[in-house]
C-alpha positions as CSV (number, residue, x, y, z in Angstrom):
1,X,0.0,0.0,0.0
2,X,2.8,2.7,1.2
3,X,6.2,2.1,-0.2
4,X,7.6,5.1,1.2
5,X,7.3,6.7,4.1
6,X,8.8,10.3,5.5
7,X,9.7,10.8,8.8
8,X,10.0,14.6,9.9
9,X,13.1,13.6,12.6
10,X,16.2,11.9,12.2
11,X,15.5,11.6,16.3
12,X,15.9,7.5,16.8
13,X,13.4,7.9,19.7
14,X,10.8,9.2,16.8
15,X,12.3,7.7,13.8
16,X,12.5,3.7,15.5
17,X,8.5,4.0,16.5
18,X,7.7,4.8,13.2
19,X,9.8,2.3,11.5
20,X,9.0,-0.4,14.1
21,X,5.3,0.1,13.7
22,X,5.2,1.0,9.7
23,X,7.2,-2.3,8.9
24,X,4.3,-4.0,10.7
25,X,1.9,-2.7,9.0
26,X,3.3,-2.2,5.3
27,X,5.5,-5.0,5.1
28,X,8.7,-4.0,3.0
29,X,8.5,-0.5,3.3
30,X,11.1,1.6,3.4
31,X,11.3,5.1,6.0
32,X,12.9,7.8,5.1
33,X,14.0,10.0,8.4
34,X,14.7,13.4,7.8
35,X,15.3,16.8,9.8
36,X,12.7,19.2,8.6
37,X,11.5,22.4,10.6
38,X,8.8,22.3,12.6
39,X,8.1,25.5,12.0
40,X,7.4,26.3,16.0
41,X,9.7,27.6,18.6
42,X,12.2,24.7,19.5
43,X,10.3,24.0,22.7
44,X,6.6,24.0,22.0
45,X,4.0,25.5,24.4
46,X,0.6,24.2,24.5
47,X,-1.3,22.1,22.6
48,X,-2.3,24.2,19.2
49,X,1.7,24.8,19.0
50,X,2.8,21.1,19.4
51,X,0.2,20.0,16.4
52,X,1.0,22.4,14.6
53,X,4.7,21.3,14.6
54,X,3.6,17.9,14.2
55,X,1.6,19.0,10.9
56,X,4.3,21.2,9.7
57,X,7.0,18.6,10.1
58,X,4.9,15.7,8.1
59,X,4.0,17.6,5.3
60,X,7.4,19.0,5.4
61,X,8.3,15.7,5.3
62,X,6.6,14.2,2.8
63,X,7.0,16.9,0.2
64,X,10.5,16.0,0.3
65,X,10.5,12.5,0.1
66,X,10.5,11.7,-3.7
67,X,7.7,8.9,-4.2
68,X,6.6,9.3,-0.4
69,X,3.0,8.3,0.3
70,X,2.9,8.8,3.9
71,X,4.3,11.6,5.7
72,X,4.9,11.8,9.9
73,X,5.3,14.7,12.2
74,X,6.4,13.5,15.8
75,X,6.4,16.7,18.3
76,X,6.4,17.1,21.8
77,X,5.6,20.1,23.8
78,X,4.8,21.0,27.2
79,X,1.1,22.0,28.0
80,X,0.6,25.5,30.0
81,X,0.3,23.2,33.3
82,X,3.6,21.8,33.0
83,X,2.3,18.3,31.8
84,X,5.0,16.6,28.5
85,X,2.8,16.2,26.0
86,X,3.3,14.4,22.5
87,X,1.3,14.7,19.1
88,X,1.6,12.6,16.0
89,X,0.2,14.0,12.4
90,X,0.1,12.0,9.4
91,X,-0.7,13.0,6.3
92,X,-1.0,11.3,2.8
93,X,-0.2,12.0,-1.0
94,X,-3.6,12.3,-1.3
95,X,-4.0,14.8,0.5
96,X,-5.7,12.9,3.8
97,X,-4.6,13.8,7.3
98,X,-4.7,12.5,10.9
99,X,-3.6,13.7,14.2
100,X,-3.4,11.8,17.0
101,X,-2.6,12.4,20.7
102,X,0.2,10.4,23.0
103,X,0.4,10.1,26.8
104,X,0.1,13.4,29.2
105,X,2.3,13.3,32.7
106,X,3.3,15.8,34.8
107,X,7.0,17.5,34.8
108,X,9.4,17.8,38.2
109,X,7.9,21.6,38.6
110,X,11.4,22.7,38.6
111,X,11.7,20.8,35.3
112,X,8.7,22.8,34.1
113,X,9.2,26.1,34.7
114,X,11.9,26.0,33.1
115,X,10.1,24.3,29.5
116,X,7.7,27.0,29.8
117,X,9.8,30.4,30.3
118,X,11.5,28.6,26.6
119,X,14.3,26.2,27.2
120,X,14.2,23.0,25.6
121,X,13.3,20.1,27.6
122,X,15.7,17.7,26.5
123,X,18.8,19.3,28.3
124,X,16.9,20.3,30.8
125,X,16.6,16.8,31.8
126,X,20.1,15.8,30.7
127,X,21.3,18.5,33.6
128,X,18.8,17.9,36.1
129,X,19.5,13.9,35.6
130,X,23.6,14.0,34.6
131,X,23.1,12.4,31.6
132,X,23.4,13.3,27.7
133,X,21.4,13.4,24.6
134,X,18.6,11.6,26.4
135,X,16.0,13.2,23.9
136,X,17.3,10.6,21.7
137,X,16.7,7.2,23.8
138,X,15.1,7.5,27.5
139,X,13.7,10.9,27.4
140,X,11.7,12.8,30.1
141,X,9.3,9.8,30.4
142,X,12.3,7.6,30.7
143,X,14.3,9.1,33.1
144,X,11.2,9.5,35.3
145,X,10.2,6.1,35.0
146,X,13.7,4.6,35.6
147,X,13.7,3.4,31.9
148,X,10.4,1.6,32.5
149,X,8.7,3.3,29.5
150,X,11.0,4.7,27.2
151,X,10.4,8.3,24.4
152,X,9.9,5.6,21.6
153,X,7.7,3.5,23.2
154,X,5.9,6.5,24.2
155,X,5.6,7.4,20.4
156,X,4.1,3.8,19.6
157,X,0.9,4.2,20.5
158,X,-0.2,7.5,19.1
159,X,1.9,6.4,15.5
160,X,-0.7,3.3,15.6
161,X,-3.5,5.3,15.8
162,X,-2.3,8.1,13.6
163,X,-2.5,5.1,10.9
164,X,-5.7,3.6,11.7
165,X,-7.6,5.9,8.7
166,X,-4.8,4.7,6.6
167,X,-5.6,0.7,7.6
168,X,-9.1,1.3,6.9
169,X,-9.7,3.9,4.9
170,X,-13.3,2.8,4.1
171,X,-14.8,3.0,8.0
172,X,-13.1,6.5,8.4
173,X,-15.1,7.9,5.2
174,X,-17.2,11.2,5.9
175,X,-21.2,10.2,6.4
């Protein structure tokens, strides 16, 4: 059905759900992962900011993807309350979108304020936790869950659901 498929993120965290879950479900597929803007500040705020940088990135994606019939937008943000929060946006050559939603937890407060007066969260947590580059394996959720859920299996479930219009196409048809 889709041959190729964009990724908006060369991020393994993002780029390994998608492939894990796309290989699944399009056998012999191949993903593209690629850095495209996001087109939002580098730490997104709030919920219409974190879609939107999940839309920009997978049409972003996909228009630069020779051939690509799927394109995906992975992008986290941090809500006003100082909960992560995580949005997934597919989009077709078609033309056909979906956005879906990922898990909501609350940040350390410390962790938090500093997300929402602009720094990234990523080495936020690599400073408050000693490590590095954990954006790209454990991320917030794993750090705070001592690597028992990790930032790609956090991105597993709302890829799956992003595709389910693309899986069946014929129950997601407007009345």
């Amino acid at each position: 059905m889709f041959h190729t498929i964009a990724v908006g993120s060369t991020n393994p965290a993002k780029s390994s759900a998608v492939r894990a879950l796309c290989e699944r479900a399009f056998p012999g597929c191949r993903i593209v992962a690629l850095e495209v803007p996001s087109g939002v500040s580098e730490q997104p705020i709030g919920a219409e900011q974190t879609a939107e940088g999940a839309r920009n990135r997978a049409r972003a994606a996909l228009t630069a993807v020779e051939g690509a019939g799927l394109g995906f937008g992975l992008e986290g943000g941090v809500d006003e309350d100082g909960h992560l929060i995580n949005c997934v946006a597919v989009v077709s050559a078609d033309g056909r979108e979906n956005q879906t939603w990922g898990v909501r937890f609350p940040l350390p407060p410390s962790v938090a304020a500093r997300a929402l007066k602009g720094e990234e969260l990523g080495p936020v947590m690599d400073e408050v936790s000693g490590r590095s580059e954990s954006k790209k394996s454990l991320g917030a959720v794993g750090i705070l869950t001592n690597g028992l859920f990790t930032r790609a299996d956090m991105w597993q479930g709302p890829v799956a659901c992003a595709l389910m219009p693309f899986l069946h196409p014929e129950l997601y048809r407007a009345p």
